[in-house]
C-alpha positions, 0 to 999 in steps of 0.5 A: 500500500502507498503511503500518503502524501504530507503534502500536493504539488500543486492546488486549483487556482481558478481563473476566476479567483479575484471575482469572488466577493470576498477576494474582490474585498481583499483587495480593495483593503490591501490591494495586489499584496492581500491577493499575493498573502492569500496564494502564498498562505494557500501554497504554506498550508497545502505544502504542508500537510493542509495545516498550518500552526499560526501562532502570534508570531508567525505574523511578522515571520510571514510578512517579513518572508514576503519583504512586507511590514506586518504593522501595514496589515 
């Protein structure tokens, strides 16, 4: 029997994402930054296991890992 995988290699992104109510909100707070945020927390938790352990601190690591201030947020 095959192990299962920890993670995928790749998820959905449906053409049509930024039309989403909730998406097009995203944006109109934080612009281009807040829909790149979004896809790049998806790629953290799909790559690991469809879990990611957010603790406090974990805000500045992942702002500062995409060159962003997490007090702008």
């Amino acid at each position: 029997m095959r192990k299962p995988k920890k993670h995928i290699d790749f998820f959905s992104h449906d053409t049509n994402s930024s039309d989403d109510d909730d998406m097009a909100y995203l944006q109109c707070e934080h612009g281009l930054n807040g829909y790149a945020i979004w896809f790049k927390l998806l790629e953290r938790v799909y790559g690991n296991s469809y879990y990611l352990n957010w603790i406090d601190r974990n805000e500045k690591v992942v702002a500062n890992s995409y060159g962003l201030s997490f007090e702008a947020y």
